[in-house]
Residue, then its C-alpha position, 0 to 999 in steps of 0.5 A: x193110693x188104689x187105683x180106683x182113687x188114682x183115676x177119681x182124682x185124674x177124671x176130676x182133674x181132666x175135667x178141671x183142665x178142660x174148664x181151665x182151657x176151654x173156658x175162656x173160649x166160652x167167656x169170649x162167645x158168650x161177651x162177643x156181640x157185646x164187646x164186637x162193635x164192629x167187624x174188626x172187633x168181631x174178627x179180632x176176636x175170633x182170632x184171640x181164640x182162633x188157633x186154641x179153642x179145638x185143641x182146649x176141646x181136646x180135654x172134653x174128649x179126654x176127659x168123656x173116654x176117661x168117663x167111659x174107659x175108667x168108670x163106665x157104668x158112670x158113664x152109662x148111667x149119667x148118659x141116660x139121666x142127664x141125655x138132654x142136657x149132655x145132647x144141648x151141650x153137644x149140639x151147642x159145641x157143634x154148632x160154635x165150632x161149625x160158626x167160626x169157620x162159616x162167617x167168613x164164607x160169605x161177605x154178607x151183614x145177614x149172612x154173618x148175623x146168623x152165625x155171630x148169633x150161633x157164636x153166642x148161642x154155642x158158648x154161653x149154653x154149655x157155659x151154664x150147663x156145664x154148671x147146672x150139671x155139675x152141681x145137680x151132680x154135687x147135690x145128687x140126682x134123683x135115680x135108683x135102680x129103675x132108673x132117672x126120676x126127673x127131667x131136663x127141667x128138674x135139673x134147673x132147680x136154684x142150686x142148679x142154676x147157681x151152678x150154671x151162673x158160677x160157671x158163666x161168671x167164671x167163664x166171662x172173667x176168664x175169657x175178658x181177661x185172654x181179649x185183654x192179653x190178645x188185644x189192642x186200643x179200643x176193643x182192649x179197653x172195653x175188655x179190661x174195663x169188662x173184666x173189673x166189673x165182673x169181678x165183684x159180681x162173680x165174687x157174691x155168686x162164689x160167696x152165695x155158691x158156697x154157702x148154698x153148698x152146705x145146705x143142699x149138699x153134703x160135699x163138705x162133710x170131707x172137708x170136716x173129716x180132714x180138715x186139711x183139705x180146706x186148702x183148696x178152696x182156700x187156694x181158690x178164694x185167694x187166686x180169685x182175689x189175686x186175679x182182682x190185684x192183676x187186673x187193678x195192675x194190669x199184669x194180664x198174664x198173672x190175672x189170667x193164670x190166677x183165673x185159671x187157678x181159681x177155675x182149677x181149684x173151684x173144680x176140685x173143690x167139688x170133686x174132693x167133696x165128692x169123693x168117693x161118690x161119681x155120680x151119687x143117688x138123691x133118692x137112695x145112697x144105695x145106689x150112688x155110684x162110686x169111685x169103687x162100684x163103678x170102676x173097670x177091673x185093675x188090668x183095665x185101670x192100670x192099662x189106662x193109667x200108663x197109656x196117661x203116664x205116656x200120652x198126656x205130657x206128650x199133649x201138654x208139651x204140645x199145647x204149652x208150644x202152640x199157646x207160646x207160638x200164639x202168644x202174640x197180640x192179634x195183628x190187626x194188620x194180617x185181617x186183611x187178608 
């Protein structure tokens, strides 16, 4: 495999470990002021995701310096055309994280609502925009050699938005599902009740996803062409099946690794599809920009790829011991200090 391939695949998968990672942090904001009845709900909460969610970001930014190190005229180009959606999901992230550690500054109900609001405003915005660009991406985007032909609301055509509902959906099952690992009584309850009634719902906007895949997109012309890759989606529907067994179960480590998977192999089953394509064209093929004209030179890529080969399992090694130190369910005793 050429090393342009090699760096197609490890950007998808940065991309995939980030939605895999940070995607339940988005599920619980966004389920915040909906399962938070009260302060201690809302602190229990926060605290679910208190020591992870800045390291599962670690991934986003991995997965933006890959974009411009590896192929930066992608990254160039996807800058300038999808500049306000990426600038909203900044902002959003921005703001989310500025949220977490202002709210307890001040003992005061307005003062909190503000940023309880932020919360949910900061995770269920890049959830849905994460989605919709991630499909304007498989269905093309309208640019050529002078530039973006389109707008913030082009982008929010119907199979954009079923992009950013699969995403939320995603999102919201994997996130309820971390509330029902971390949780006790009550709030758990609530959670895991949550987290069965997604699923269905989350399972027709899968089924609607993909059969509006084939006719807005040409992602499953790879697929055709060798149809072992089949497998990966195939992985993906049986882990979101999976995760509907765990819950019914209550095996919440497994329905959470299962939804994990299901957001890995749904990430993939993108990027096989896209392949070789990074950022294609809608308006001419010609100008789509690809694993191969997009790319770096070979010393820079291979420079990269062994900076990776050190680097990365360092930063795993390093999240599987902070996710085992956090292991534990939030003690309800410790917010009281």
């Amino acid at each position: 495999m050429d090393l342009q391939s090699i760096w197609f695949f490890l950007w998808g998968l940065l991309w995939a470990v980030f939605f895999m990672t940070d995607g339940f942090d988005f599920g619980i904001g966004t389920l915040y002021p909906f399962l938070g009845k009260n302060e201690q709900d809302k602190r229990v909460m926060i605290n679910s995701l208190g020591p992870l969610w800045d390291g599962n970001e670690v991934w986003l930014i991995t997965a933006g310096g890959v974009t411009f190190a590896a192929f930066p005229l992608v990254y160039a180009t996807m800058f300038s055309s999808l500049y306000s959606a990426l600038m909203l999901i900044l902002f959003a992230l921005i703001l989310r994280g500025v949220s977490f550690e202002f709210r307890g500054q001040i003992e005061d109900t307005r003062w909190k609502k503000i940023w309880d609001t932020c919360i949910f405003i900061g995770s269920v915005l890049p959830a849905i925009l994460f989605g919709v660009a991630f499909a304007n991406i498989f269905k093309g985007i309208p640019f050529d050699g002078s530039g973006y032909h389109g707008t913030l609301f082009s982008l929010l055509n119907p199979y954009g938005l079923l992009g950013g509902a699969l995403f939320l959906f995603l999102f919201l099952e994997h996130g309820a599902i971390w509330l029902c690992i971390k949780t006790e009584g009550d709030l758990h309850q609530r959670a895991a009740a949550t987290a069965n009634k997604l699923w269905p719902v989350l399972l027709f906007i899968a089924v609607a996803f993909l059969v509006a895949t084939k006719f807005a997109t040409p992602l499953y012309d790879n697929y055709i062409a060798h149809p072992i890759l089949f497998v990966v989606p195939l992985i993906a529907v049986v882990a979101l099946a999976g995760v509907k067994f765990f819950i019914l179960t209550g095996a919440w480590f497994r329905a959470w690794f299962s939804s994990a998977l299901t957001i890995v192999g749904c990430t993939f089953f993108g990027i096989i599809g896209l392949f070789p394509n990074l950022f294609p064209s809608s308006i001419d093929a010609a100008h789509s920009l690809t694993a191969y004209n997009a790319s770096s030179s070979s010393l820079t890529l291979k420079i990269m790829l062994t900076v990776v080969i050190i680097f990365i399992p360092v930063v795993i090694g390093y999240q599987i011991w902070v996710y085992n130190l956090f292991k534990d369910k939030v003690n309800i005793e410790e917010l009281k200090y």
